[in-house]
C-alpha positions, 0 to 999 in steps of 0.5 A: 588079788584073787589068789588071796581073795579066793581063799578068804571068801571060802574059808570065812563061809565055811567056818560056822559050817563046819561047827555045825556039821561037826555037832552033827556027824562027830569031830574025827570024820569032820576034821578029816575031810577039812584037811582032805578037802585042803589037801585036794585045793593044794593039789589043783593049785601046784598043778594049776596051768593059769592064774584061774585054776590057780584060784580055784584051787585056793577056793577049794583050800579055804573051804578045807581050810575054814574049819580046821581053825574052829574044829581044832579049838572045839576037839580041845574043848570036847577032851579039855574042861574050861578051867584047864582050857585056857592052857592050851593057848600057849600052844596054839598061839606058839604054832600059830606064831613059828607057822606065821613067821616060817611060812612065808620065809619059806615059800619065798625060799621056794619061789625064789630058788626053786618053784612057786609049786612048792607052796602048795605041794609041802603041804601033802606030806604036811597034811597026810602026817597030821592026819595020821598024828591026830588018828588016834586022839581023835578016836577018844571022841564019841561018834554023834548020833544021825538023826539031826540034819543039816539045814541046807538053804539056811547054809546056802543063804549064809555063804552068799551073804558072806561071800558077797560082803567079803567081796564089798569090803575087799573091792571097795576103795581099792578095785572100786570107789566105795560109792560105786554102782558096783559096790553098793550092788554087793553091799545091797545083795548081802544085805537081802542075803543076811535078812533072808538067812536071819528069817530061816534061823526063825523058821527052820525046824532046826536052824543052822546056829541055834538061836539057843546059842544066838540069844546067849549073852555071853556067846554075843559079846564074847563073839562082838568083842573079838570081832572088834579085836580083830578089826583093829589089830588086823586093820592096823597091821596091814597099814603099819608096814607101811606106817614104817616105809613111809614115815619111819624109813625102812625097806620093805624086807625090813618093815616085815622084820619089825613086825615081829613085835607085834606078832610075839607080843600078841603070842605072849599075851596069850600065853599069859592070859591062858597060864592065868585063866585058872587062877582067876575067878574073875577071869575076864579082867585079864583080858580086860587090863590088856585091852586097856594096854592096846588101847592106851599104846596105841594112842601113845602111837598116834600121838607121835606117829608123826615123829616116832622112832623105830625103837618106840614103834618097836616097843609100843607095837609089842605092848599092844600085841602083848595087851590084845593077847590076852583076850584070845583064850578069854573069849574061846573059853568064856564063848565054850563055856557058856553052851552046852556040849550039843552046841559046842561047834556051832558056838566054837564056829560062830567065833571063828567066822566073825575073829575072819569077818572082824579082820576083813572090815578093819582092813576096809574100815581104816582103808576107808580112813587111808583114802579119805586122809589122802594116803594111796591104797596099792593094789593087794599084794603090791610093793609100791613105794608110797610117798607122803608129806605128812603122816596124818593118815596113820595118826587118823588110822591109829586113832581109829583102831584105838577107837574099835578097840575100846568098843571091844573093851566096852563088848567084854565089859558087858559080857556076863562071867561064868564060873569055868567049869573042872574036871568033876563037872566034865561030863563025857562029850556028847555030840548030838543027842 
């Protein structure tokens, strides 16, 4: 489990980190160090002699790794302006769906047939070639000025909380009772941690994330309704292969096959939304009409869960990858828009850390349900076959996430719209002033 664990934990902390840094020290040298950092956790993981270098090699790629998500997002909004921002979705949501589908096909190939140190030796010619593909783009960015300065405790105190909270939502349920001495101990800890980081947000001179940026109405619900977003979608793809084993009758290899309809629904209702952002003056209601399709064929789901077949499984999962697409580029751009280019990063960072935390709580949110529904949780990773004699549980977890994912349209209801701004308000990026 902490092969995966280890990862997420650095890579969730790291990520409003890397926003700041960025607004701080410039994009280019940033980005570089993200993917060096990545590249040297790859390294330490293919030469791993045992299980606990192997995880601190991963802990090393997710803290490369946490930025180079949020980082990619704010270099396109330092050269890109928001009215034509939303294009670029179609991009990112393809690599994002060809790296999703061809990642894990071949690092099983690679475990399989050859060795399992493939995995993570591929990815230093990966990385050095994009490093050298990137150079040049990346020299068009203005170099930041230096006298603005990193609040170290303030970014201390932020990746325990978080690392400590990632542990209580992982554990709990699964290596603990959520009632347990153990969990209530990390719950309680974070807890202290996320009074004490609010506390420093108030006092330091200059705060981590601006409260600036905290205070923006649109920065707030922008961020709260991809964190509900990803709560659902998250949550309920990690229970819906196995929804289709249990109920619905397929294998294992097959189960991974028939999520290819939510991965490219939700791929193509990006892609929509980004072609369609700049024709919209009210450019949230796209995301709005495709939440309100998530929501409506989830509950369609739930309702027949207990007698679905896999072509209306099939269809009804596409609709809703397809419906939950469209808020992507709507929140990334709504979000960038709404600050200025000195707060870019950090606003840009902020979204990246709680789309990770938001998919971490639906996972244990509707693990919660699972259990308390009397569906067994296998240990991460784990291909037990489990045997049920009523599909209740995933009703009550379908139910469930259609339940976040109408606070999510409720979040961007409530969020204000701003006019995108074009070309002829695109001043020249400025870092740091």
């Amino acid at each position: 489990p902490w092969i995966v664990t280890g990862y997420l934990l650095t890579a969730t902390a790291m990520a409003p980190l890397y926003g700041k840094i960025s607004d701080v020290y410039g994009r280019r040298p940033v980005i570089y160090a993200a993917i060096l950092i990545f590249l040297l956790g790859s390294l330490v993981s293919a030469l791993a002699p045992d299980m606990l270098v192997l995880v601190i090699g991963r802990a090393i790629q997710g803290a490369g790794g946490g930025g180079l998500f949020a980082l990619t997002q704010t270099v396109i909004g330092d050269l890109v302006p928001p009215r034509e921002r939303a294009r670029y979705a179609a991009w990112i949501s393809g690599t994002w769906a060809v790296a999703s589908v061809a990642g894990p096909l071949l690092g099983g190939v690679f475990a399989e047939h050859l060795h399992w140190s493939l995995i993570f030796w591929i990815n230093l010619p990966i990385g050095f070639l994009a490093m050298a593909i990137i150079n040049n783009p990346l020299k068009k960015l203005p170099i930041a000025a230096k006298h603005h300065r990193i609040d170290g405790l303030g970014a201390v105190l932020l990746v325990i909380a978080t690392a400590l909270l990632l542990l209580a939502l992982n554990w709990g349920g699964s290596t603990y009772p959520w009632f347990s001495p153990q969990i209530l101990f990390l719950f309680s800890f974070s807890a202290s941690f996320w009074a004490l980081f609010a506390l420093r947000l108030l006092r330091a001179s200059e705060p981590l994330i601006s409260l600036e940026v905290l205070g923006n109405r649109i920065v707030l619900a922008g961020t709260l309704s991809m964190f509900l977003l990803q709560a659902a979608n998250i949550g309920a793809s990690v229970y819906l292969p196995v929804y289709l084993q249990s109920v619905v009758g397929l294998s294992v290899s097959e189960s991974g096959i028939a999520m290819l309809g939510l991965l490219l629904g939700t791929v193509a209702g990006a892609t929509f939304s980004g072609r369609m952002i700049p024709r919209f003056v009210h450019y949230k209601r796209i995301a709005m009409v495709g939440v309100s399709l998530a929501i409506a064929c989830i509950g369609v789901l739930s309702a027949i869960a207990t007698h679905a077949s896999l072509l209306e499984v099939e269809i009804l999962t596409t609709l809703i990858g397809l419906g939950s697409g469209t808020t992507f580029p709507v929140s990334t751009v709504s979000v960038q828009n709404a600050v200025d280019r000195a707060h870019l990063g950090v606003a840009t960072g902020v979204l990246t850390f709680l789309r990770t935390l938001g998919g971490a709580l639906g996972v244990a949110l509707l693990g919660a349900v699972a259990l308390g529904y009397g569906l067994p949780l296998a240990a991460e990773g784990s291909q037990t076959h489990i045997e049920l004699t009523s599909a209740m549980p995933f009703v009550m977890i379908f139910l469930t996430a259609g339940i976040t994912l109408v606070l999510a349209l409720t979040a961007l209801a409530l969020m204000p719209e701003k006019p995108l701004r074009g070309k002829d308000e695109h001043a020249a990026p400025v870092l740091a002033e």
